[in-house]
C-alpha positions as CSV (number, residue, x, y, z in Angstrom):
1,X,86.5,75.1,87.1
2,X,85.0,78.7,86.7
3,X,85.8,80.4,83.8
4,X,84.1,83.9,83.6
5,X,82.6,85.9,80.2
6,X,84.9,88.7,79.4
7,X,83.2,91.9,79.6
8,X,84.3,93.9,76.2
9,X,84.5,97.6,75.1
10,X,81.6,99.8,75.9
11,X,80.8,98.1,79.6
12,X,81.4,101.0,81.7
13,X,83.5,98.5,84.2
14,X,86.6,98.9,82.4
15,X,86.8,102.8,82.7
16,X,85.9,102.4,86.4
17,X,89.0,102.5,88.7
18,X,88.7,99.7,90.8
19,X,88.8,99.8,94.8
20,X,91.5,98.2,97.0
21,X,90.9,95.4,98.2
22,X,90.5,95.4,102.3
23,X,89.2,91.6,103.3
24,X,91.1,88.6,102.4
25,X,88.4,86.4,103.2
26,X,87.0,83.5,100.6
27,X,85.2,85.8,98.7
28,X,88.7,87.5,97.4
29,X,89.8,83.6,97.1
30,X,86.6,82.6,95.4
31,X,87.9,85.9,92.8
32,X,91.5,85.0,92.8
33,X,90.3,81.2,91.6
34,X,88.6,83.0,88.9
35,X,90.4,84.9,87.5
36,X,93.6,82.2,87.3
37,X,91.1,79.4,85.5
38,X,89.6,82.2,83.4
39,X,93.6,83.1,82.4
40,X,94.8,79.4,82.1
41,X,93.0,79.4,78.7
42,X,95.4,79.4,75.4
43,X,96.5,83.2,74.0
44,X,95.6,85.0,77.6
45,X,98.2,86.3,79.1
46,X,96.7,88.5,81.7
47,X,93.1,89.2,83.1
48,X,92.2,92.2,84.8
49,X,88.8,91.9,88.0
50,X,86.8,94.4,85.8
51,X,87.2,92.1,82.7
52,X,85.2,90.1,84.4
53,X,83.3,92.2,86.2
54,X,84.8,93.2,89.6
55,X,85.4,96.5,90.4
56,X,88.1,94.9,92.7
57,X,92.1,95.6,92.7
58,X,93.0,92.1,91.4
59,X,94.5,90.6,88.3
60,X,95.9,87.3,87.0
61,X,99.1,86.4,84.6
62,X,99.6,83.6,82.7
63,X,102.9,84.2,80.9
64,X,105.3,81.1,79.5
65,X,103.2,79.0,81.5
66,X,103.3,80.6,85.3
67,X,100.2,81.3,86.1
68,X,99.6,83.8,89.0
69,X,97.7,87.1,91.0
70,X,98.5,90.1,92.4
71,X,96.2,91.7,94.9
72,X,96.0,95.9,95.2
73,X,99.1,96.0,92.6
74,X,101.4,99.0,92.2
75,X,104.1,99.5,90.0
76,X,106.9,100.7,91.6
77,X,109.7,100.8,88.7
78,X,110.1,101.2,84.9
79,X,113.1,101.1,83.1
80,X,113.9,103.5,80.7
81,X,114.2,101.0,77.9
82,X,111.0,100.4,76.1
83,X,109.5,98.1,73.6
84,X,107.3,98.8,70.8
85,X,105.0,95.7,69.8
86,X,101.5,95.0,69.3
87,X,99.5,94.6,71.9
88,X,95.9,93.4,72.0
89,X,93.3,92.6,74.8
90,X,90.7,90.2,75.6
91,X,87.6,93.5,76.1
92,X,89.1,94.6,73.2
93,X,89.0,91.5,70.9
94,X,90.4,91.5,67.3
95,X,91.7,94.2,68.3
96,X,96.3,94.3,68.0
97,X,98.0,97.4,67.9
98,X,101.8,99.1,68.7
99,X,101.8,99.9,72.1
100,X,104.9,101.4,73.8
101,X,105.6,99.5,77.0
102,X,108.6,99.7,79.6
103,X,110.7,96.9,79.0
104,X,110.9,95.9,82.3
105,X,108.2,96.6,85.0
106,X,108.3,95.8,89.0
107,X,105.1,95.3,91.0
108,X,104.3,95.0,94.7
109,X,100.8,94.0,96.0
110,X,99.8,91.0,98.0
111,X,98.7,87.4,97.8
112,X,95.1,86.1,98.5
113,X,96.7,85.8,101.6
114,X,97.4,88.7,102.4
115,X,101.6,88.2,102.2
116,X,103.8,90.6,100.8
117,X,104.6,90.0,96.9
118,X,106.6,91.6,94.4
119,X,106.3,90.6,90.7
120,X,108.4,91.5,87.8
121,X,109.6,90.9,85.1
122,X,111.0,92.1,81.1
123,X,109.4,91.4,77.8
124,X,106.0,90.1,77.4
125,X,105.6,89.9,81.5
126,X,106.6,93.5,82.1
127,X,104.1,94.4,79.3
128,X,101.6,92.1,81.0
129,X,101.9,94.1,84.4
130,X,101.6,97.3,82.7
131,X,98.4,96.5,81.2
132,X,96.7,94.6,83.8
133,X,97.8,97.6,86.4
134,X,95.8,99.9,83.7
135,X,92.8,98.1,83.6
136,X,92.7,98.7,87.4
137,X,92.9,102.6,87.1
138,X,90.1,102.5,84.4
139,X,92.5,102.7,81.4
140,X,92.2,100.5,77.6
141,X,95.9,99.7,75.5
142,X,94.1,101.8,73.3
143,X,94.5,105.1,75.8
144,X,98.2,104.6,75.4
145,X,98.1,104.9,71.5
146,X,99.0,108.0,69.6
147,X,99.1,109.0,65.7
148,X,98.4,106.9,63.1
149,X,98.3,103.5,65.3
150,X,95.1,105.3,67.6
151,X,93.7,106.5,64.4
152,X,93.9,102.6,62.8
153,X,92.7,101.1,65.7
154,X,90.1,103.1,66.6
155,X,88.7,103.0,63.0
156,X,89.1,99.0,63.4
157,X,86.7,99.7,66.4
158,X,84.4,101.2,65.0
159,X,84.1,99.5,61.6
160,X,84.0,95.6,63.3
């Protein structure tokens, strides 16, 4: 079992968009493998290729126990209906703020395989896409905060 150090705020990796993948060869299944023992931890619930240090279009859920990866993810639906709850993030530890979230999110991408998937899912698992799809275009929870929650947070940032 492989389970990789989380890279945290301040490693330029997480405000690098990451590349599509092109080979689904073992070295994207070496990746996928991973990321999914590095998620299967307690309290993760999603873990982005540049959390652990792969500028690579990859990420791994692990939400009410179904543990899974989505290769070169895109969203391609939101609901109108959002939710407002805290979010946190593993490069962001301590770290739990308001975050507005679609309630409902749909993802297409592919397996290690290279086989068609689409993902989705409402609640926690919507919010999981959304956030694991941002870490891929370079992008924090804490981009998507405005007012007094980005003020708080970023002044629990700076203060740890």
């Amino acid at each position: 079992m492989t389970v990789r150090p989380i890279r945290e705020i301040g490693d330029p990796v997480l405000r690098t968009p990451t590349d599509e993948v092109r080979a689904f060869d073992r070295e994207l299944a070496a990746l996928v493998r991973d990321l999914e023992e590095t998620v299967e931890h307690p309290g993760r619930a999603g873990l982005a290729a540049p959390q652990i240090g792969v500028g690579a279009r990859v990420f791994s859920y692990n939400i009410d126990g179904r543990i899974g990866h989505v290769v070169n993810p895109r969203i391609v639906e939101l609901s109108a209906e959002t939710q407002d709850g805290d979010e946190g993030c593993l490069s962001v530890p301590g770290i739990w703020a308001p975050t507005v979230r679609a309630m409902h999110a749909v993802v297409e991408g592919f397996d290690v395989h290279g086989e068609p998937l689409r993902l989705e899912g409402t609640g926690l698992m919507a919010r999981a896409l959304q956030h694991e799809v941002d870490h891929l275009d370079g992008k924090l929870f804490l981009d998507r905060l405005t007012g007094e929650a980005r003020k708080a947070a970023l002044r629990a940032l700076r203060d740890r």
